[in-house]
LOMAR-755314 format. One record per residue: residue number from 1; z, x, y of N, C-alpha, C, CB in turn; residue in one letter. Coordinates in nm, 2 decimals, decimal comma. Glycine has a CB too. Layout:
N
- NUM Z X Y Z X Y Z X Y Z X Y A
...
END
This chain:
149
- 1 -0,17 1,77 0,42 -0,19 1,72 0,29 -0,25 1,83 0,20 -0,29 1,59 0,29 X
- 2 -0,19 1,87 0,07 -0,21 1,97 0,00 -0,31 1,93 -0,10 -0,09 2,00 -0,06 X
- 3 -0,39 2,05 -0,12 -0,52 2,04 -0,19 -0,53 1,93 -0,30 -0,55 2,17 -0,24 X
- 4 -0,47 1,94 -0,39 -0,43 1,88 -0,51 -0,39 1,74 -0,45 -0,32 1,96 -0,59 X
- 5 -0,34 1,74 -0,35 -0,29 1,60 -0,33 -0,47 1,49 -0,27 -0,13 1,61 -0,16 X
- 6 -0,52 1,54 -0,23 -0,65 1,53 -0,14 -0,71 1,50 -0,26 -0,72 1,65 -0,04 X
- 7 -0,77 1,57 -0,30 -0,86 1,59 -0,45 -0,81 1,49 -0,55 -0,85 1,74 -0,53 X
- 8 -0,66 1,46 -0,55 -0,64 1,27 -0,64 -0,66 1,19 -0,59 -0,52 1,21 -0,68 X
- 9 -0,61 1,18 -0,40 -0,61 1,09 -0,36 -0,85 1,07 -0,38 -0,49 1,11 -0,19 X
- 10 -0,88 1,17 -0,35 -1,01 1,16 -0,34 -1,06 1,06 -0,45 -1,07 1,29 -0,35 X
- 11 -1,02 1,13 -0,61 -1,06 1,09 -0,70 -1,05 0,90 -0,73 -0,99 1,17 -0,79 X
- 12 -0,91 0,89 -0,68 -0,84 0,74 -0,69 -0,96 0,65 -0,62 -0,67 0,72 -0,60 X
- 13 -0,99 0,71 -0,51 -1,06 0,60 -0,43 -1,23 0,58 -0,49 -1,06 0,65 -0,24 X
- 14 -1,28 0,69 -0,49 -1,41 0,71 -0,61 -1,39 0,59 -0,69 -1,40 0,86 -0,72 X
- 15 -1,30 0,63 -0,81 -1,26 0,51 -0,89 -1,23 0,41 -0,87 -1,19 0,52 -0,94 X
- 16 -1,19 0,37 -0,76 -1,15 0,23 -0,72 -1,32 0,19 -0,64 -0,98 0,24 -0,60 X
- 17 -1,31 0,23 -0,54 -1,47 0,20 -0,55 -1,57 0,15 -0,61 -1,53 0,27 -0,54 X
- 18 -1,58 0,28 -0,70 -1,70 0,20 -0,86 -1,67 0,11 -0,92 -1,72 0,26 -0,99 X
- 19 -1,52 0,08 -0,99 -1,47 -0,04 -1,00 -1,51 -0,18 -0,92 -1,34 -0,02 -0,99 X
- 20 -1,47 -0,19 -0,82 -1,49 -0,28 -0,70 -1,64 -0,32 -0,73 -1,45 -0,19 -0,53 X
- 21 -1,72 -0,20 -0,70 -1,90 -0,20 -0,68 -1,96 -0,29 -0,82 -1,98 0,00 -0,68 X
- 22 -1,85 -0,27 -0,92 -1,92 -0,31 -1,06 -1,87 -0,44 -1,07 -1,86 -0,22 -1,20 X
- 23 -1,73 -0,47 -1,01 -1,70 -0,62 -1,04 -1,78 -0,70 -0,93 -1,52 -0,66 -1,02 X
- 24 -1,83 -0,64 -0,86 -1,93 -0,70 -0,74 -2,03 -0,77 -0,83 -2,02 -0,59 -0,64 X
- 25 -2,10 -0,65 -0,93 -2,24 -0,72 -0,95 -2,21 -0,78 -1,13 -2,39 -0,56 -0,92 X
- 26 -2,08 -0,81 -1,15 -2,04 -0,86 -1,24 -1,92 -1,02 -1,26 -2,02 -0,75 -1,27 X
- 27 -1,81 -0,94 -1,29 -1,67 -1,03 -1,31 -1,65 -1,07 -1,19 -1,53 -0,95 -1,37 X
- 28 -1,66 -1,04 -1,05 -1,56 -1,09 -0,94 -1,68 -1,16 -0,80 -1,44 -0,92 -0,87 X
- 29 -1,78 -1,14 -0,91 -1,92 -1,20 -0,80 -1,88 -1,30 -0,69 -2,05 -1,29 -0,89 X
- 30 -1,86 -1,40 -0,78 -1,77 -1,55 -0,67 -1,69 -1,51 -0,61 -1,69 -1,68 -0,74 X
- 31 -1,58 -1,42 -0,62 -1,46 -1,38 -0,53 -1,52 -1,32 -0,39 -1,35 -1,27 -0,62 X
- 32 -1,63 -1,22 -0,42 -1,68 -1,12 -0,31 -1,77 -1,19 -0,21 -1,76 -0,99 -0,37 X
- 33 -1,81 -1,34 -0,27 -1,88 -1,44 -0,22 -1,81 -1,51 -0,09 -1,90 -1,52 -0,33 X
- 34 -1,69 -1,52 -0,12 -1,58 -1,57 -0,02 -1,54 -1,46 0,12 -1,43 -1,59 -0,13 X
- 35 -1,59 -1,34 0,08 -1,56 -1,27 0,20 -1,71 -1,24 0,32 -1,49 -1,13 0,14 X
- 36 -1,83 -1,34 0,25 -1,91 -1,35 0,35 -1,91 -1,41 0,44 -2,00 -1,36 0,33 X
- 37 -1,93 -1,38 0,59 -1,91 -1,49 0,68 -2,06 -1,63 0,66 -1,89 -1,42 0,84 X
- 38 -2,02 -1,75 0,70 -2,10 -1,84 0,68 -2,21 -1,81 0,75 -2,06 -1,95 0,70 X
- 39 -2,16 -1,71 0,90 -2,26 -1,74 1,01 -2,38 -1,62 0,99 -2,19 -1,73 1,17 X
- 40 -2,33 -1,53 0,86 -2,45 -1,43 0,83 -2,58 -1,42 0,80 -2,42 -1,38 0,75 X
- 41 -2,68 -1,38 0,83 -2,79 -1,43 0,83 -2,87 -1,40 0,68 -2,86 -1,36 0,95 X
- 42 -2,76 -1,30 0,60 -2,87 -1,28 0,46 -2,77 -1,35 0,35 -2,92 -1,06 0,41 X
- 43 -2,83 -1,43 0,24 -2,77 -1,50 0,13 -2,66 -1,42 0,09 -2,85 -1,52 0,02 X
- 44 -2,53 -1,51 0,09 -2,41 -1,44 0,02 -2,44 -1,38 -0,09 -2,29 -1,52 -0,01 X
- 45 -2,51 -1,41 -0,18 -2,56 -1,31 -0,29 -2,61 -1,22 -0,31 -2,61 -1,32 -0,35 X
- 46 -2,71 -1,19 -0,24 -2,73 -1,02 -0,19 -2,64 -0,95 -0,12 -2,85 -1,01 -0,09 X
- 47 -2,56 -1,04 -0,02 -2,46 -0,97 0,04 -2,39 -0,89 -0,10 -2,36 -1,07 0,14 X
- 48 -2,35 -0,95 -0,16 -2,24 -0,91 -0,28 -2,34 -0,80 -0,34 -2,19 -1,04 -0,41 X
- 49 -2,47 -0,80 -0,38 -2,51 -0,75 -0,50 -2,51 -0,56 -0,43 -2,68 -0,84 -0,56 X
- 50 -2,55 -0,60 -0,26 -2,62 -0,50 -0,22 -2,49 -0,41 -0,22 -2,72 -0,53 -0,08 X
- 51 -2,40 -0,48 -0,14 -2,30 -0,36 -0,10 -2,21 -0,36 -0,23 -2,19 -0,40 0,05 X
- 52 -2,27 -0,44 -0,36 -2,16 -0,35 -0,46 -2,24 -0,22 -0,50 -2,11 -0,44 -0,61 X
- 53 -2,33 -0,23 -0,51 -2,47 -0,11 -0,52 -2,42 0,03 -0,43 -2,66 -0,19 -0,42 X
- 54 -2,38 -0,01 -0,31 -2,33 0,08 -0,19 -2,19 0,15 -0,23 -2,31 0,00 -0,04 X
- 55 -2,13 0,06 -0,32 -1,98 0,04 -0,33 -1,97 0,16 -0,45 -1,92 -0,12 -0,37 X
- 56 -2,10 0,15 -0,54 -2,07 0,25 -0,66 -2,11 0,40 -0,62 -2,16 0,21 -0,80 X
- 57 -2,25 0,35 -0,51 -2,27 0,52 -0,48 -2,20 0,57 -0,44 -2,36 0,57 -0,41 X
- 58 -2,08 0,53 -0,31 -1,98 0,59 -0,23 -1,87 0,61 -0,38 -1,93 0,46 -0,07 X
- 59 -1,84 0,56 -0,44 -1,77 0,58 -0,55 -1,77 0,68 -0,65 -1,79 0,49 -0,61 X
- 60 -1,90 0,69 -0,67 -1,97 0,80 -0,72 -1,98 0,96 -0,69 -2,06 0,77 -0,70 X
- 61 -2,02 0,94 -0,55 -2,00 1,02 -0,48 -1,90 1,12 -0,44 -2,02 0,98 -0,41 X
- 62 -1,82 1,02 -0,43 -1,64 1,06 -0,39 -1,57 1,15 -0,55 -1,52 0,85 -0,36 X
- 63 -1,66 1,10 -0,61 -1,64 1,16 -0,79 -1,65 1,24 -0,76 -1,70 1,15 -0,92 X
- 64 -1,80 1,31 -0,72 -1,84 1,44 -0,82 -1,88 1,51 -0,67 -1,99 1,41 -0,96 X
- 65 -1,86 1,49 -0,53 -1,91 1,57 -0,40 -1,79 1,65 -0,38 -1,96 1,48 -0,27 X
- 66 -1,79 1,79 -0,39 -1,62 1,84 -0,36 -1,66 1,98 -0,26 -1,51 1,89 -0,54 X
- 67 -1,78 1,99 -0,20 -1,80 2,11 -0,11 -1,86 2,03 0,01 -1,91 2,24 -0,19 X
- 68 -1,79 2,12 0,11 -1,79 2,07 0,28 -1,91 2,14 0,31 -1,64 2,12 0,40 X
- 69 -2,00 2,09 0,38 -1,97 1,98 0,45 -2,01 1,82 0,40 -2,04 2,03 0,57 X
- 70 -2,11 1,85 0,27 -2,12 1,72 0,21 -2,00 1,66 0,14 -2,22 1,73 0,13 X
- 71 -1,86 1,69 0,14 -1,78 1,60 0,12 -1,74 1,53 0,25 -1,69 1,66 0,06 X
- 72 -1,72 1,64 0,33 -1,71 1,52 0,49 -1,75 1,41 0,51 -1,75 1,55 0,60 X
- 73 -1,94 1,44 0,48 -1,98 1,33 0,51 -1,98 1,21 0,43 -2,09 1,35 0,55 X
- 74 -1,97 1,27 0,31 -1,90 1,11 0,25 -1,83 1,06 0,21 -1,91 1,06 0,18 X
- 75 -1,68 1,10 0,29 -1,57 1,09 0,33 -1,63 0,93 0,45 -1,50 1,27 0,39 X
- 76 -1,69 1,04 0,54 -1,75 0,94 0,70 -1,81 0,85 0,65 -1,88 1,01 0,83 X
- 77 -1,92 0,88 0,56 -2,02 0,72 0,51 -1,88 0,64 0,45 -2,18 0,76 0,33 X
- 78 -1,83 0,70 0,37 -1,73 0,54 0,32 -1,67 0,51 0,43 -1,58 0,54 0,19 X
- 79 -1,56 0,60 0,53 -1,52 0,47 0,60 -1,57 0,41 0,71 -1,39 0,47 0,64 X
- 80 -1,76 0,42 0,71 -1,79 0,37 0,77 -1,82 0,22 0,74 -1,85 0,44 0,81 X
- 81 -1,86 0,26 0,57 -1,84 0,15 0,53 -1,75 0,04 0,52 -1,85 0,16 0,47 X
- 82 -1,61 0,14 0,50 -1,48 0,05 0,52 -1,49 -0,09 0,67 -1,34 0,19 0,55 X
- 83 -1,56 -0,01 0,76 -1,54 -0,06 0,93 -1,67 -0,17 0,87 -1,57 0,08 1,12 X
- 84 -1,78 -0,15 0,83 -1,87 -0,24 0,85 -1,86 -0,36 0,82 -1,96 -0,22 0,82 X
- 85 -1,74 -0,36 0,65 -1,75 -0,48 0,59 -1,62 -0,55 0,67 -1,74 -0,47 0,41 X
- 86 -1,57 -0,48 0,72 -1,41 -0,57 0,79 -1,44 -0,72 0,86 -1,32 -0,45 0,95 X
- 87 -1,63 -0,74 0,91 -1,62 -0,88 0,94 -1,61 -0,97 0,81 -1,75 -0,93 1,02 X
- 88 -1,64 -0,90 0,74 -1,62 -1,03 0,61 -1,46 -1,01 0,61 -1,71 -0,99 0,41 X
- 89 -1,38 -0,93 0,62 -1,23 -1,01 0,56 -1,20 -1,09 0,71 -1,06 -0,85 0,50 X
- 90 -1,20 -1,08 0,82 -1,18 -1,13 0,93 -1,25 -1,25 0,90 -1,22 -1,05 1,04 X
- 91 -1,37 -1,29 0,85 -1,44 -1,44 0,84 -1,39 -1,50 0,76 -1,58 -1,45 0,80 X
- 92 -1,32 -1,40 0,61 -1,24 -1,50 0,53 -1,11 -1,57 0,55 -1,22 -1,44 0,43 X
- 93 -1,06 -1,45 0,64 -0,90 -1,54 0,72 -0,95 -1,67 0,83 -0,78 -1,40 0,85 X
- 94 -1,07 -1,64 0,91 -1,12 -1,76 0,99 -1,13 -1,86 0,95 -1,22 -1,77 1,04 X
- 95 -1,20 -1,85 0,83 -1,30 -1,98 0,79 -1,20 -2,07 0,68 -1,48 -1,91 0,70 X
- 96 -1,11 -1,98 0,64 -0,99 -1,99 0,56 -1,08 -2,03 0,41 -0,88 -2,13 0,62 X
- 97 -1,11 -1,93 0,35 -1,22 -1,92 0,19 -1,08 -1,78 0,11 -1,48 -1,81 0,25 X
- 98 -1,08 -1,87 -0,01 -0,98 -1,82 -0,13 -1,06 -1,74 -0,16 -0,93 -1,91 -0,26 X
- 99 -0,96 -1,65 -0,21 -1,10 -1,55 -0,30 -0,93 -1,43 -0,33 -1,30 -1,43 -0,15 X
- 100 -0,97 -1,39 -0,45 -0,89 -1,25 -0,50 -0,73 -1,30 -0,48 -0,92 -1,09 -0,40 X
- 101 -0,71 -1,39 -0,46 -0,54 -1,44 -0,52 -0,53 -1,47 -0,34 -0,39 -1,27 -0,62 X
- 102 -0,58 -1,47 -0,23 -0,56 -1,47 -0,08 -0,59 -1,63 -0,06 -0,67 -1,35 0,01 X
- 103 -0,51 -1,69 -0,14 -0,51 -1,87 -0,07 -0,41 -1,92 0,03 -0,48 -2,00 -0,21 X
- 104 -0,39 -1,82 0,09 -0,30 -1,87 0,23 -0,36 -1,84 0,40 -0,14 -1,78 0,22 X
- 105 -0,38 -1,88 0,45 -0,39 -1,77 0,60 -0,31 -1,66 0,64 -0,36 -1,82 0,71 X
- 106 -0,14 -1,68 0,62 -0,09 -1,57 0,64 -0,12 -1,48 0,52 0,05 -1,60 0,66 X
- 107 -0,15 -1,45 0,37 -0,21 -1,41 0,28 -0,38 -1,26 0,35 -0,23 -1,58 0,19 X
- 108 -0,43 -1,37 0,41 -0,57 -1,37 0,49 -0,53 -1,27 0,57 -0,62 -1,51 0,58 X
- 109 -0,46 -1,32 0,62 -0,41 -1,25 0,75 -0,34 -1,07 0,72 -0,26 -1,37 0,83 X
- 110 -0,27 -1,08 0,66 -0,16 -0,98 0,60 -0,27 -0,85 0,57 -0,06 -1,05 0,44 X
- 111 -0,38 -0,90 0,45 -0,47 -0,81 0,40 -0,57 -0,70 0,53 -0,56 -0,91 0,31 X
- 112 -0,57 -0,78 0,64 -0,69 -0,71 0,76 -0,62 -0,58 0,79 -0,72 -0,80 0,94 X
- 113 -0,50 -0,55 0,79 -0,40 -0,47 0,82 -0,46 -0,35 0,67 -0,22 -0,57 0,82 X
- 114 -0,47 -0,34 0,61 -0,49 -0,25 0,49 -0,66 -0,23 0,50 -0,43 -0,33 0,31 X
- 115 -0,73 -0,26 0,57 -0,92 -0,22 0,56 -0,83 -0,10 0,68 -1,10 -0,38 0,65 X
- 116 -0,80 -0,08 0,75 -0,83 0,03 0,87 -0,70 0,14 0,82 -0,80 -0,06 1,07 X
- 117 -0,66 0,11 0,68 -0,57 0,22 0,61 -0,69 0,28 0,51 -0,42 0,15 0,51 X
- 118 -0,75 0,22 0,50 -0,90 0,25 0,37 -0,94 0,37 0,46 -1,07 0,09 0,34 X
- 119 -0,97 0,31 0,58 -1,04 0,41 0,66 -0,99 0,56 0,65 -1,03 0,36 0,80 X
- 120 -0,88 0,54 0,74 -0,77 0,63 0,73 -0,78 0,72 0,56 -0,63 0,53 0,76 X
- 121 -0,74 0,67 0,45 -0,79 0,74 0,36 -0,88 0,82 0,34 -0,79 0,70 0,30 X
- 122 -1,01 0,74 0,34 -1,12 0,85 0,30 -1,14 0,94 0,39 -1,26 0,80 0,28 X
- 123 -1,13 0,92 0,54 -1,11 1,06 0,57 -1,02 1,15 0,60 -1,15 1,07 0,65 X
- 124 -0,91 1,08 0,55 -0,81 1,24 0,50 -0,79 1,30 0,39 -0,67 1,24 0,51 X
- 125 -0,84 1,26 0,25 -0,93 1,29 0,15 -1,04 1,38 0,15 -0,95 1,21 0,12 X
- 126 -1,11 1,35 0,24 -1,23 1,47 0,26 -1,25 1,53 0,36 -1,34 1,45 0,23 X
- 127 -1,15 1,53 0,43 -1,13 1,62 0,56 -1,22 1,59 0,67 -1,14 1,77 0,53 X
- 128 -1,30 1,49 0,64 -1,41 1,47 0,71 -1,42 1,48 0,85 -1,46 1,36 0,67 X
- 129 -1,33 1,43 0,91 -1,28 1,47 1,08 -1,28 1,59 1,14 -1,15 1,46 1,10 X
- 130 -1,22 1,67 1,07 -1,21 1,82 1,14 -1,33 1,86 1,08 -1,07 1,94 1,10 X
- 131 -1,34 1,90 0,96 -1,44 1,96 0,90 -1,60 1,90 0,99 -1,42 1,92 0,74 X
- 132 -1,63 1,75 1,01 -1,76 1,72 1,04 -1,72 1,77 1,21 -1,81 1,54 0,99 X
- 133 -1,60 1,76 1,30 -1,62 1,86 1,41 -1,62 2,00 1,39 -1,53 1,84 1,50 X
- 134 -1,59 2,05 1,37 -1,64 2,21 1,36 -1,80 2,21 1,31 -1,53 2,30 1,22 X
- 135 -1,83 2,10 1,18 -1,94 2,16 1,20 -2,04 2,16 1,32 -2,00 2,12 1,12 X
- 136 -2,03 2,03 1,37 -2,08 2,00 1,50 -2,07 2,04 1,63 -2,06 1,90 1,52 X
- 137 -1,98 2,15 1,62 -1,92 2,22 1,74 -2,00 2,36 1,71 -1,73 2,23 1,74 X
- 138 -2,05 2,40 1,58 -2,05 2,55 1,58 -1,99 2,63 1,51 -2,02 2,59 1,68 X
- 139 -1,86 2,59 1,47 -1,76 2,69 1,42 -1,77 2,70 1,29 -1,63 2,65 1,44 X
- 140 -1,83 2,67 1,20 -1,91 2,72 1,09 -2,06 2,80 1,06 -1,93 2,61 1,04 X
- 141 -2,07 2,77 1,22 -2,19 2,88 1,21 -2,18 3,03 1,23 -2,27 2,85 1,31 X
- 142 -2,03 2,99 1,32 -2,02 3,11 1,31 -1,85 3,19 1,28 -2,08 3,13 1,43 X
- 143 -1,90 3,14 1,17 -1,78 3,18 1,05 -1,68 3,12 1,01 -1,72 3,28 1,06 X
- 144 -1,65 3,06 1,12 -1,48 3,01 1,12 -1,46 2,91 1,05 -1,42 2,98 1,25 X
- 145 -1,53 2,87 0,95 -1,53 2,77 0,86 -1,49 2,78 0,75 -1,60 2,72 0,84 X
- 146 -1,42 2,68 0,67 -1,37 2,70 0,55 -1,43 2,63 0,41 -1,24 2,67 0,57 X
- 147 -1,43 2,61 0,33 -1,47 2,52 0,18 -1,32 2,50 0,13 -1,58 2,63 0,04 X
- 148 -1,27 2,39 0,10 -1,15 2,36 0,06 -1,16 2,28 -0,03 -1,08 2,33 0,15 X
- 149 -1,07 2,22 -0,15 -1,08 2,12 -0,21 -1,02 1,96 -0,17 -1,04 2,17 -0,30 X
END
């Protein structure tokens, strides 16, 4: 993937993020309400408020972080985030709860398939794979490392 291609795709997701994080603690509150599972132990409203809070810093981040190795890692923090929230879309196809135009099961269903592409994005956007092994291996210590966009 070519520099320029990485660095939009980077930008897109930033932006989509903060979006997302803002309609959290705003316009789409009730919708993001529907992807908490029932059996969670902290009020669906904090759930929403907190991880839209999470949703703008990783957003944020993804804006304005563009030197490795701290772009890796917040390449890794989002899609770790991506993996953490995936019980909420899995609770929303269970429990069968509308939310964001998804009033079907097969609807429910169809969407789980696109969280583990999120993943997949943010870290091929910030290289975070290779880049966070080499650093962990050494190979930036001792030289063989690069800064890329």
């Amino acid at each position: 993937m070519g520099g320029y291609l990485r660095a939009a795709g980077q930008v897109l997701l930033g932006a989509a993020l903060a979006f997302a994080g803002i309609s959290h603690l705003t316009v789409a509150r009730r919708e993001f309400q529907a992807q908490v599972p029932d059996w969670f132990p902290i009020g669906a409203d904090l759930v929403v408020v907190a991880s839209g809070v999470v949703e703008i810093g990783l957003g944020l981040a993804l804006l304005t972080v563009w030197r490795q190795p701290s772009r890796a890692v917040v390449g890794a923090l989002t899609a770790a985030f991506f993996v953490v929230i995936f019980p909420g879309n899995v609770a929303q196809w269970l429990e069968h709860k509308d939310g964001f135009g998804l009033d079907t099961d097969t609807k429910r269903f169809v969407r789980l398939f696109f969280q583990p592409l999120l993943v997949v994005w943010a870290l091929a956007v910030t290289q975070a794979v290779g880049t966070l092994r080499r650093r962990f291996s050494g190979a930036d210590r001792a030289g063989r490392g690069s800064v890329s966009p």
